[in-house]
C-alpha positions in Angstrom: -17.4 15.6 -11.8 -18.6 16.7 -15.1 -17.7 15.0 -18.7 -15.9 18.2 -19.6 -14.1 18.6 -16.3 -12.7 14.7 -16.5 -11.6 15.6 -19.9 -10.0 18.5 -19.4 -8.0 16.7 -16.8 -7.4 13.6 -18.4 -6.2 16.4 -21.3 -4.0 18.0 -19.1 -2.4 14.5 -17.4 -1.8 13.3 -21.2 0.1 17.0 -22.0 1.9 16.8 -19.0 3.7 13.1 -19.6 4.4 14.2 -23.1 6.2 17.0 -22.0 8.3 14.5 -19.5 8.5 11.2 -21.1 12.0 11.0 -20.9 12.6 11.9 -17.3 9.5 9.5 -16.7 10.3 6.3 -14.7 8.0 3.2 -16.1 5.7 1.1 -14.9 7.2 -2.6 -14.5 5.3 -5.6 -12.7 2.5 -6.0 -10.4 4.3 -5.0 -7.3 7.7 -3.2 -6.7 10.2 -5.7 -4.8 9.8 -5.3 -1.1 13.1 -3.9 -0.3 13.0 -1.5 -3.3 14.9 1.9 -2.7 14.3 5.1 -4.7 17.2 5.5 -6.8 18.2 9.0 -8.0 16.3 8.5 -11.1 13.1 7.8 -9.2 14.2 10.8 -6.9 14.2 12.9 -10.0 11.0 12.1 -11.6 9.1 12.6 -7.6 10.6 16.1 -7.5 9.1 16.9 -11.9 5.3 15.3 -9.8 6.0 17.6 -7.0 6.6 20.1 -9.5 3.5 19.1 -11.3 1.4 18.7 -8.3 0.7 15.5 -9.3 1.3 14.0 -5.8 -1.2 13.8 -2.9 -4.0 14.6 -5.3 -7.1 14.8 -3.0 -5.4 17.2 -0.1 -7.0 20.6 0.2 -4.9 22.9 -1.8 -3.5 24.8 1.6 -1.5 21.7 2.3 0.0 21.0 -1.2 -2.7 18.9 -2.6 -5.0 19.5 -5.6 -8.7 19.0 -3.8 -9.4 16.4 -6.5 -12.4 14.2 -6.0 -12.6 10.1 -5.9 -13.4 10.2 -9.7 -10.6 12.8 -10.5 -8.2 10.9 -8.8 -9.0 7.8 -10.6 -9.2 9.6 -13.9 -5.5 10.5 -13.3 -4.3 7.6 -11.7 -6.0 6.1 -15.3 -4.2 8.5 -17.5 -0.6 7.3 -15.8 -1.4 4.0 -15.8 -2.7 3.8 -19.7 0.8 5.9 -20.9 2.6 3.2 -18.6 4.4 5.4 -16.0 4.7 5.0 -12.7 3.1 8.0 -10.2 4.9 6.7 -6.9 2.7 7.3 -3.9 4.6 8.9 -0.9 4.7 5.7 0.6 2.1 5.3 3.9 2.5 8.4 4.8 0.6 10.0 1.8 -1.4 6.7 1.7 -2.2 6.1 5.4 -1.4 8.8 8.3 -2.7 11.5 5.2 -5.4 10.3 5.6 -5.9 10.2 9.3 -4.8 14.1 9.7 -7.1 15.0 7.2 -10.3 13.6 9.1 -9.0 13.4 12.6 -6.2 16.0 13.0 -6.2 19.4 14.8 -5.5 22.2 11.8 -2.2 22.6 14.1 -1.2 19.0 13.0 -2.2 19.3 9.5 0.0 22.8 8.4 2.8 20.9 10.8 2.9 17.1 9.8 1.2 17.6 6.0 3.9 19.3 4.1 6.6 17.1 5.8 5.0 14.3 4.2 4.5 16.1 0.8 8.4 17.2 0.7 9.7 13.7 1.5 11.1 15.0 4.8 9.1 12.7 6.7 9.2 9.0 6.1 6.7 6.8 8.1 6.3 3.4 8.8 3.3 1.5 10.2 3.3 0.5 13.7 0.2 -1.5 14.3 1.6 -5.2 14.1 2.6 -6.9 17.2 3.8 -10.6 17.8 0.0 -12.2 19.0 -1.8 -9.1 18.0 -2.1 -9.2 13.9 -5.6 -9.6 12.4 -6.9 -8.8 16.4 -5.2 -5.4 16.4 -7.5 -5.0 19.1 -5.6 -7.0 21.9 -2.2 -5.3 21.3 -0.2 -4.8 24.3 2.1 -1.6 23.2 1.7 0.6 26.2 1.8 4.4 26.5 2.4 6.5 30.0 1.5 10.4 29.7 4.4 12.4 31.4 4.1 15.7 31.4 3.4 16.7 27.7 4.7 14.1 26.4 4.1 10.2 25.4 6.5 7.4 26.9 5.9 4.2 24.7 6.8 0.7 25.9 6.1 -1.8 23.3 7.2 -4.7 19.9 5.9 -3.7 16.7 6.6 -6.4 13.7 5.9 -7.1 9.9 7.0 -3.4 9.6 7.2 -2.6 5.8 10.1 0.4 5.0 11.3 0.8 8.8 14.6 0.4 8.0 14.0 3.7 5.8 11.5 5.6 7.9 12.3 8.6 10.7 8.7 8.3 11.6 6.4 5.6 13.0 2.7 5.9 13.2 1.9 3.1 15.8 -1.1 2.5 18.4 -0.7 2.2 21.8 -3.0 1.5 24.7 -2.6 4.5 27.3 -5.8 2.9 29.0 -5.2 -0.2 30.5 -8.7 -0.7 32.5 -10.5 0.4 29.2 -12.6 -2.3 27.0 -10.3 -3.8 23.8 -11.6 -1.1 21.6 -10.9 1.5 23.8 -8.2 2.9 25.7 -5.7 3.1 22.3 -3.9 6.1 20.8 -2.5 7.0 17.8 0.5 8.9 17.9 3.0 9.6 15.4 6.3 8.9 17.2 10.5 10.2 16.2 12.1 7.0 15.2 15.7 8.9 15.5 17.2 8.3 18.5 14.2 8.0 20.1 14.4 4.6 22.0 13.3 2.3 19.1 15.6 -0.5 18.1 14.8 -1.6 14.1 16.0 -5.2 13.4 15.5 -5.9 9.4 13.7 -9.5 8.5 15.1 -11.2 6.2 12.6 -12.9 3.8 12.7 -15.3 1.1 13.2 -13.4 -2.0 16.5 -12.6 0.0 15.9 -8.5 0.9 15.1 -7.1 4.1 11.9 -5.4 3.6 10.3 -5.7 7.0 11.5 -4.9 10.3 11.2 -5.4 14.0 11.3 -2.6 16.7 11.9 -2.9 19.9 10.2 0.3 21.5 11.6 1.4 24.9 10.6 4.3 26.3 10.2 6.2 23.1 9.0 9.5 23.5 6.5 11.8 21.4 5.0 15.4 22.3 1.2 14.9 23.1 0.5 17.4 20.5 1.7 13.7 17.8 -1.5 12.3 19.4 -4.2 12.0 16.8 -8.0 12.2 17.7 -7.7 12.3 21.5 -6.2 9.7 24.1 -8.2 7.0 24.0 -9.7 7.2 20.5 -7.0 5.4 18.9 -9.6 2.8 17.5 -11.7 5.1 15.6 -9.0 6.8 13.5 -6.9 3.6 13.1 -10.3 2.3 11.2 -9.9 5.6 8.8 -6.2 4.7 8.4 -7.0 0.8 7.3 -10.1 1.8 5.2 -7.1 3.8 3.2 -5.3 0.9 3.0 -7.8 -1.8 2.2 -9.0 0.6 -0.4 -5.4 0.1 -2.6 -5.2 1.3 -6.2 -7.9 -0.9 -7.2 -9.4 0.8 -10.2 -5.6 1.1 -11.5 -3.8 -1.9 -10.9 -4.9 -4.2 -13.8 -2.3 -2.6 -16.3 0.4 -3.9 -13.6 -0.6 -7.4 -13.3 -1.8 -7.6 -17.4 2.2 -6.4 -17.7 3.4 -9.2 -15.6 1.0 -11.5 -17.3 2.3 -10.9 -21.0 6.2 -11.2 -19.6 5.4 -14.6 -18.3 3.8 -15.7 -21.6 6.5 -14.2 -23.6 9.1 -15.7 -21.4 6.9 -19.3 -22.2 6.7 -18.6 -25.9 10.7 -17.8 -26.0 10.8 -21.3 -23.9 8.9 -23.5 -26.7 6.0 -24.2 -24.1 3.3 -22.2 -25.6 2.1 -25.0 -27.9 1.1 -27.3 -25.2 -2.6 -27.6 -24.4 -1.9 -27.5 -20.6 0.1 -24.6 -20.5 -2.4 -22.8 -22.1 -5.4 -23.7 -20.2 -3.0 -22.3 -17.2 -2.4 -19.4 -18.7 -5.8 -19.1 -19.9 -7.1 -19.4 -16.4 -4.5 -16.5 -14.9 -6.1 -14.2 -17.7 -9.6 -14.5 -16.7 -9.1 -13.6 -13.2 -6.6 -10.6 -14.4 -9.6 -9.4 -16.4 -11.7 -9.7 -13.6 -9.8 -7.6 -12.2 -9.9 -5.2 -14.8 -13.9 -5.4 -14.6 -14.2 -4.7 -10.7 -12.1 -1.9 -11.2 -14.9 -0.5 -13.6 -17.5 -1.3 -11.6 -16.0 0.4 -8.7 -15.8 3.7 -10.8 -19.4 3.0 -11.8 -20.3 2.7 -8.2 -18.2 5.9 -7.1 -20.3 7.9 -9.9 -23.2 6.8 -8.8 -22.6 8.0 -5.2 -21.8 4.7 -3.5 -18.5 4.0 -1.5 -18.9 0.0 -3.1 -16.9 -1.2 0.4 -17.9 -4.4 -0.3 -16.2 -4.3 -3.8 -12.6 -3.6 -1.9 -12.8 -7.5 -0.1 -13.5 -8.9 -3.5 -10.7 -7.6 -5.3 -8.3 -8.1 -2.3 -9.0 -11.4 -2.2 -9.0 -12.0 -6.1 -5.4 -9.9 -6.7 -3.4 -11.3 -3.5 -4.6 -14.9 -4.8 -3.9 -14.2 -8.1 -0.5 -13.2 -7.3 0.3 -16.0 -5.2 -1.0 -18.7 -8.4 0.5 -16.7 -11.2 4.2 -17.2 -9.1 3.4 -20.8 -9.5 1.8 -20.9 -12.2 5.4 -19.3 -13.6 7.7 -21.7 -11.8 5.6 -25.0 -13.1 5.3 -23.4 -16.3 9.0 -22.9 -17.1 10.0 -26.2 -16.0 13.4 -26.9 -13.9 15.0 -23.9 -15.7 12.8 -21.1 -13.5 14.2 -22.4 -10.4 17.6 -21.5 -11.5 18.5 -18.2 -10.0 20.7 -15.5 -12.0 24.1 -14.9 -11.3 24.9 -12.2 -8.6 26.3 -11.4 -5.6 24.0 -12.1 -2.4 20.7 -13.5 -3.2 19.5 -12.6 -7.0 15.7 -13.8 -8.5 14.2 -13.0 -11.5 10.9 -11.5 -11.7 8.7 -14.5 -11.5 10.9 -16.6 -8.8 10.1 -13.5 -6.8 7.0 -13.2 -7.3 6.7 -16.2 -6.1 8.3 -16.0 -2.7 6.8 -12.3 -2.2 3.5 -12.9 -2.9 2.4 -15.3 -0.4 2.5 -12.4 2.5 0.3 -10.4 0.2 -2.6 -12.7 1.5 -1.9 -10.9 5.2 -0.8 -7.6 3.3 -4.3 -4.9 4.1 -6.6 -7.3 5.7 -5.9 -11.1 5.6 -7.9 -12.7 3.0 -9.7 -15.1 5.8 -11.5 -11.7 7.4 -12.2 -10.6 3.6 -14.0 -13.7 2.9 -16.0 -13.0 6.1 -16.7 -9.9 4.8 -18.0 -11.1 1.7 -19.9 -13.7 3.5 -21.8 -11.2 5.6 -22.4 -8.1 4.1 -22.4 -9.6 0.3 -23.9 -12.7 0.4 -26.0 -11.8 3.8 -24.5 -15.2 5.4 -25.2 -15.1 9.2 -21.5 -14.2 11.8 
């Protein structure tokens, strides 16, 4: 992408908020809560992005999308970000079976599935997870049986963000029993509706019910859900995680620099500022929220220079989920006995920081567990032998 072109669009992003700033929902904290729930609000201001085509940014424009490039993606993702308002993904099914469709799907599934996604009519939830098969996707036990055109799935997905929301699961399932590990899955995207799947909502600390549990039994799905082939459930799961390990990470920094002021303002209101270990604390969350400011950077740099800077997405995955995880304790130490004082409320209220705190310690499983990052960065970064 040309200078000229980036501006133009970084022109046109900067128009287009001004002419909506007061329908526009903001950008608050590092993370929404896991068992947030679009409010009508938020429904408004996704209908004004649909409107604006602001969505779904890289699809070819037969499905919806606006055929932007890496770089013209981050240059708008940039523009929201800098005017401090939110542009809501379509949850994993923009961020995660999109992608799959696009390099793996039949042009049949695209025109079908796409534009369900893109309207909100389709909701998905990720069904790779399975009690003894986390990090080693690979030995999942799910099982699917072809009968007639169809898919019969027999299986216990779990860690399941938004199923309690979803209609749709994308899930993997071996359909080849005899095959090697890698082999012998399939990606299907299966009906959640009355379909033989049984959601049970896990409770977590911060109190919400963010995750679920299915029980799959004898869910059915039209072969024509299948995506890539039987048996090559492997390959486009890998395109589906690369999504996800991918994040927003050239435009998260404003997010976490957000959170970071709050806590020191909540300090400073709290007459802890002035003492020389508070701020050596604080001064050591800042450093690694810059550095995450400064891998962003370099990850646009590499992106303009033509390289996909893989490598780059283990380092910042480690550095924000463990960032995350110390500034939540950083802000209950910090505060003293008062910030483990929940506010008043009906079922199980926390303030920002108290639940950052109990939400953050999953984020080191959350895309890629931070132990396979670090072997990531061993190997292919530091050229450390397996």
């Amino acid at each position: 992408m040309t200078g000229a072109r980036e501006e133009e669009l970084r022109a046109e992003v900067r128009a287009w908020i001004a002419a909506h700033r007061a329908e526009a929902v903001h950008a608050v904290g590092a993370h929404p809560p896991h068992d947030h729930r679009t409010d009508e609000r938020e429904a408004r201001w996704l209908d004004l992005l649909r409107e604006g085509r602001w969505l779904c940014l890289s699809w070819p424009q037969e499905y919806g999308g606006r055929a932007l490039g890496e770089l013209e993606c981050l240059a708008v993702g940039e523009e929201f970000a800098r005017a401090g308002v939110r542009r809501p993904h379509l949850g994993v099914g923009e961020s995660l079976v999109a992608p799959a469709l696009l390099a793996h799907g039949t042009e049949e599934q695209k025109h079908r599935f796409l534009p369900r996604i893109l309207s909100g009519e389709d909701v998905y939830c990720q069904g790779f997870s399975e009690p003894g098969a986390g990090s080693d996707l690979a030995s999942l036990r799910t099982t699917g049986v072809v009968d007639g055109d169809e898919l019969v799935v027999h299986g216990h997905k779990i860690w399941t963000s938004g199923a309690t929301e979803a209609n749709m699961m994308f899930l993997l399932c071996r359909t080849d029993p005899d095959a090697e590990r890698h082999r012998g899955l399939t990606y299907v995207l299966v009906p959640m509706s009355g379909n033989g799947i049984e959601v049970r909502p896990i409770r977590q600390m911060a109190g919400g019910h963010g995750y679920g549990e299915e029980f799959i039994d004898g869910a059915r799905a039209p072969l024509s859900n299948v995506i890539g082939g039987l048996g090559n459930g492997w390959r486009v799961a890998m395109t589906t995680l690369g999504a996800e390990r991918s994040g927003e990470i050239t435009t998260q920094y404003p997010g976490y620099r957000a959170e970071f002021d709050r806590l020191v303002a909540r300090l400073r209101d709290l007459g802890r500022l002035a003492d020389p270990l508070v701020r050596d604390e604080l001064a050591r969350l800042l450093i690694r929220v810059e550095l995450m400011r400064f891998t962003g950077r370099r990850v646009a740099d590499e992106l303009r220079a033509g390289n996909p800077a893989r490598e780059l997405l283990a380092i910042d995955k480690v550095n924000w989920s463990e960032l995350h995880c110390d500034l939540g304790a950083a802000a209950m130490s910090l505060q003293g006995l008062g910030g483990l004082v929940r506010p008043d409320g009906d079922g199980y209220p926390v303030d920002e920081f108290q639940r950052a705190f109990l939400e953050s310690r999953g984020r080191r499983i959350a895309r890629g567990t931070n132990q396979i990052q670090r072997n990531i960065i061993a190997e292919r970064v530091l050229g450390l032998p397996k």
